[in-house]
MDAnalysis code that builds the backbone (N, CA, C; Angstrom):
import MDAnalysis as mda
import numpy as np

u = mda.Universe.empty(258, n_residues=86, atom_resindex=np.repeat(np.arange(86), 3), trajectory=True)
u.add_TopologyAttr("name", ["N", "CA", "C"] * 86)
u.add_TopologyAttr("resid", np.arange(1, 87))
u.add_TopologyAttr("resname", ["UNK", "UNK", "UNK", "UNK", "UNK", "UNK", "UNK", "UNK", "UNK", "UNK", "UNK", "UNK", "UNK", "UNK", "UNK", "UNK", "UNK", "UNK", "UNK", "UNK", "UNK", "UNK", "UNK", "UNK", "UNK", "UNK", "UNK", "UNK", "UNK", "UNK", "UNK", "UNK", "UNK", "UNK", "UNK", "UNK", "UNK", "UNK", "UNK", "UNK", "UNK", "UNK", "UNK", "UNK", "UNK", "UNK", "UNK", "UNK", "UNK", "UNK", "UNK", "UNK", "UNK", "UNK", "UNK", "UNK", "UNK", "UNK", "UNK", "UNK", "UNK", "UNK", "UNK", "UNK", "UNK", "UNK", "UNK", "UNK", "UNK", "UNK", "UNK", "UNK", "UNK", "UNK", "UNK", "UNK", "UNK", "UNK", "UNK", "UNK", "UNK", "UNK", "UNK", "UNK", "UNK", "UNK"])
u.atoms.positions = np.array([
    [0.137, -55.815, 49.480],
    [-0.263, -57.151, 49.095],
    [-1.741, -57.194, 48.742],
    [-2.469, -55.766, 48.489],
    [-3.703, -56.087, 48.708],
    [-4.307, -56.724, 47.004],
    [-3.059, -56.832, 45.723],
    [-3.416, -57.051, 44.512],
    [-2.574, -58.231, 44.272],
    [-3.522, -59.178, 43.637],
    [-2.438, -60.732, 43.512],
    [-2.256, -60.586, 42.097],
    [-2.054, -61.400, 41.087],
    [-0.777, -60.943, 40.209],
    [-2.252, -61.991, 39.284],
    [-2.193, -61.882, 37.844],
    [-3.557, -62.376, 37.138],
    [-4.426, -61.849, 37.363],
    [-5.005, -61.061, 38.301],
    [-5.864, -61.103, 38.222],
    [-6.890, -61.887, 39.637],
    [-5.788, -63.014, 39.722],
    [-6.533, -63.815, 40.762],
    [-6.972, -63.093, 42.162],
    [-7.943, -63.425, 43.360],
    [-8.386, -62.531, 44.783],
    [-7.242, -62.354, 45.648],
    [-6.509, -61.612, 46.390],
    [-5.381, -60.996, 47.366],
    [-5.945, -62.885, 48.603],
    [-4.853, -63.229, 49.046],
    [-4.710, -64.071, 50.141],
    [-5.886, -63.024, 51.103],
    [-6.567, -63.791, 51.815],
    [-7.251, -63.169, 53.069],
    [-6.496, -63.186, 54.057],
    [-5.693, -64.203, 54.239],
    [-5.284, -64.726, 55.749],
    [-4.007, -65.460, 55.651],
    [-3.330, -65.579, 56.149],
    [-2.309, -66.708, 56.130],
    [-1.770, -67.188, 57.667],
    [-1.307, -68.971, 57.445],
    [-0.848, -69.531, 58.245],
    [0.408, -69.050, 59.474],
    [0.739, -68.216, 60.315],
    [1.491, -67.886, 60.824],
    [2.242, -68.585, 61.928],
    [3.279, -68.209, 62.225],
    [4.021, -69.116, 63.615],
    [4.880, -67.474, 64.209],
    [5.725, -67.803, 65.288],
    [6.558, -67.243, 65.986],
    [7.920, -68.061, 65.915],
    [9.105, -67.626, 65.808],
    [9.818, -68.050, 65.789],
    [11.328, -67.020, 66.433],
    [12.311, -67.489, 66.972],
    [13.322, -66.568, 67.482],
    [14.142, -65.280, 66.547],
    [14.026, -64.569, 66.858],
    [15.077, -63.219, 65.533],
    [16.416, -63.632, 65.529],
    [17.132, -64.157, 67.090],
    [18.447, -63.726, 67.084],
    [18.857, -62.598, 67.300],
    [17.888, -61.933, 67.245],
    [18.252, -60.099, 67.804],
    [17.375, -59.703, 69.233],
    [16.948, -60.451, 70.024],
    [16.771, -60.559, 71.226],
    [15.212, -60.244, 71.238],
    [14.234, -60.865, 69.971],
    [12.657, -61.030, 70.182],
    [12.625, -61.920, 69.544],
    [11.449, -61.764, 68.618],
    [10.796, -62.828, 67.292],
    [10.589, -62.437, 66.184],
    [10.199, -63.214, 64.940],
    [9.706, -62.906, 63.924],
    [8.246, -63.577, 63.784],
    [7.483, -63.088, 63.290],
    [6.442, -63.772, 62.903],
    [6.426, -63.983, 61.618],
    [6.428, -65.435, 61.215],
    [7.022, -66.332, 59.756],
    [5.893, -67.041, 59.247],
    [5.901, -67.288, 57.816],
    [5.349, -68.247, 57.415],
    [5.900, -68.950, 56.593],
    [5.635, -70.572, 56.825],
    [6.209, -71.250, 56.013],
    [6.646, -71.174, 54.621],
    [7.476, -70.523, 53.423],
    [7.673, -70.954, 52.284],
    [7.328, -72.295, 51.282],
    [8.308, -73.061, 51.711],
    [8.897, -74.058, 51.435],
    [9.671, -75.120, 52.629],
    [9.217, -76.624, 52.419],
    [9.715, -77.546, 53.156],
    [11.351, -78.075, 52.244],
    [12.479, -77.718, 52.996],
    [13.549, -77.895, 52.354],
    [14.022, -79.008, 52.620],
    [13.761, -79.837, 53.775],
    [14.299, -81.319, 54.493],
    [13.303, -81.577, 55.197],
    [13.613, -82.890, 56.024],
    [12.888, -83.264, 56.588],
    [12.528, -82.700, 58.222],
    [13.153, -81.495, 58.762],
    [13.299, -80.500, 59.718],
    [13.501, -78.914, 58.838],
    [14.065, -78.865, 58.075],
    [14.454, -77.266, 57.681],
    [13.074, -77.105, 56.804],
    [12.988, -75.299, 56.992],
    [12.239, -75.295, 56.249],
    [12.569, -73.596, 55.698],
    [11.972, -73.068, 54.694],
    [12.114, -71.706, 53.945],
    [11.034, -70.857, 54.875],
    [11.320, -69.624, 55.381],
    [10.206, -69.129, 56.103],
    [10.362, -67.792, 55.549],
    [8.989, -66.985, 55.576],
    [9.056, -65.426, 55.125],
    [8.828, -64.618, 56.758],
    [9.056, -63.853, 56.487],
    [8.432, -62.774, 57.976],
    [7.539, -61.640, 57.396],
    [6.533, -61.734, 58.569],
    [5.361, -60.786, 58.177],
    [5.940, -59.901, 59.539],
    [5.809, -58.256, 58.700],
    [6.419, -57.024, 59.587],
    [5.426, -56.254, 58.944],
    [4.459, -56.248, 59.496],
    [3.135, -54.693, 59.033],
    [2.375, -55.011, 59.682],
    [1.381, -54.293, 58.975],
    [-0.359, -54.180, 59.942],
    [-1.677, -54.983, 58.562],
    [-2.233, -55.710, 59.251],
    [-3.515, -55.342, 58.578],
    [-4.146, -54.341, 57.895],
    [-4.736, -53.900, 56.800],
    [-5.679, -52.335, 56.562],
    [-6.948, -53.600, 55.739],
    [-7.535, -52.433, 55.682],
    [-8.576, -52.233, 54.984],
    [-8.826, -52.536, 53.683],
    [-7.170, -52.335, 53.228],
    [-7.191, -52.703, 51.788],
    [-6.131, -54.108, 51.171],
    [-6.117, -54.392, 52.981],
    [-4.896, -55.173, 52.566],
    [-3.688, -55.042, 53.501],
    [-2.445, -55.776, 53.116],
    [-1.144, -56.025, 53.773],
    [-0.473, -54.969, 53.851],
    [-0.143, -54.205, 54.784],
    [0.725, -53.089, 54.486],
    [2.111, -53.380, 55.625],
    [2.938, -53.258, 54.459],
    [4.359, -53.895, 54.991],
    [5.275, -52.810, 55.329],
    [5.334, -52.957, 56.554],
    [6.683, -52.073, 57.068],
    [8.092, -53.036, 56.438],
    [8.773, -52.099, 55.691],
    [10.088, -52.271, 55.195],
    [11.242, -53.131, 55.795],
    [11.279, -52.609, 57.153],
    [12.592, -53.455, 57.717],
    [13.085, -54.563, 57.296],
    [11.593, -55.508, 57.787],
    [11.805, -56.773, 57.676],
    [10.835, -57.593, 56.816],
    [9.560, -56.994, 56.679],
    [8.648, -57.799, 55.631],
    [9.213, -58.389, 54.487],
    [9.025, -59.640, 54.112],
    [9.645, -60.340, 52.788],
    [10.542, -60.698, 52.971],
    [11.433, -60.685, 54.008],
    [12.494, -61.280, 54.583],
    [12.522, -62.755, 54.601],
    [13.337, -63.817, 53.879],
    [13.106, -64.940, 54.071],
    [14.644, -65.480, 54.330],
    [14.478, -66.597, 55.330],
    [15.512, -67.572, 55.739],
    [15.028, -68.994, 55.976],
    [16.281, -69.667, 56.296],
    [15.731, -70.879, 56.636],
    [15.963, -71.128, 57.958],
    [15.557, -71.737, 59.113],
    [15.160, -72.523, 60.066],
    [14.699, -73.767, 60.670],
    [14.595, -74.210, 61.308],
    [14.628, -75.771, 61.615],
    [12.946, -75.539, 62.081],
    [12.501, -76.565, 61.304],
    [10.736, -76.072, 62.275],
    [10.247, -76.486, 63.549],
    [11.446, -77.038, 64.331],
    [10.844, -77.315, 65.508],
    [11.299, -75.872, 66.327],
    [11.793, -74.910, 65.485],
    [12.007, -73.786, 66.274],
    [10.739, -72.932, 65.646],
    [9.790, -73.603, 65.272],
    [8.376, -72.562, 65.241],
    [7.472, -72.680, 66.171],
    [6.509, -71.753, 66.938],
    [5.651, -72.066, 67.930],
    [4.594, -71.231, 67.884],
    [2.992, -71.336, 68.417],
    [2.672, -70.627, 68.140],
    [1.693, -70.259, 67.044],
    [1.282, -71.170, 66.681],
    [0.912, -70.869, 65.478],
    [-0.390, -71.145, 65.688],
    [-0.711, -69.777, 64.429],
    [-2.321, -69.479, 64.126],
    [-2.635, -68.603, 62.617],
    [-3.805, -68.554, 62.799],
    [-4.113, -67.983, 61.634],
    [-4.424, -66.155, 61.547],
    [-3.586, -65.467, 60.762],
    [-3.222, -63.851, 61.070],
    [-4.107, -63.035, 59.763],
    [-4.814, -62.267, 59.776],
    [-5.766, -61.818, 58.712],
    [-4.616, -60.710, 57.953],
    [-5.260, -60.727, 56.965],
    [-3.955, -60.238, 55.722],
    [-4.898, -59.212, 55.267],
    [-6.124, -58.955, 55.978],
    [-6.947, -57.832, 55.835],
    [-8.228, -57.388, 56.615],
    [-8.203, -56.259, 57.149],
    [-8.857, -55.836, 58.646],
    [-10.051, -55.167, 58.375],
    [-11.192, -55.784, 58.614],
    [-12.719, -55.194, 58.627],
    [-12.511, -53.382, 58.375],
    [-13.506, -53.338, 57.758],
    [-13.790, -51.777, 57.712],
    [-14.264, -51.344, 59.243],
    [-13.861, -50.359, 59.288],
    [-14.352, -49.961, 60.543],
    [-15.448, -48.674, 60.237],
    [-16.607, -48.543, 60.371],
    [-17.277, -47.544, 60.338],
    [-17.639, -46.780, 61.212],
])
């Protein structure tokens, strides 16, 4: 994710929550899209921070469903790119 599409700057950061898997942990989601007045479109973030950017472990990154948002909790802001370390 570390190249946005135009041309335009890579997201720094994005809005995150916690929310249940159904497979006996969580996902960590971000909102999509508001579909009703409770449902909403959510993506899951599955990687690490780098240096250069988002680096997405496969499993589940980009994964999107929908959910009710009072089943989100948790929420903060998750860096979409991690200081150089020297």
């Amino acid at each position: 994710m570390s190249a946005a599409p135009f041309g335009r700057p890579a997201r720094r950061h994005v809005t995150v929550y916690d929310t249940p898997s159904q497979l006996g942990g969580s996902f960590t989601v971000s909102i999509v899209e508001t579909l009703a007045e409770n449902a909403v479109k959510v993506r899951v973030w599955y990687g690490r921070a780098t240096a250069q950017g988002w680096e997405a472990w496969k499993d589940w990154d980009g994964y999107t469903f929908q959910t009710n948002r009072a089943a989100l909790c948790n929420e903060r802001t998750m860096p979409l790119f991690r200081a150089d370390r020297s």
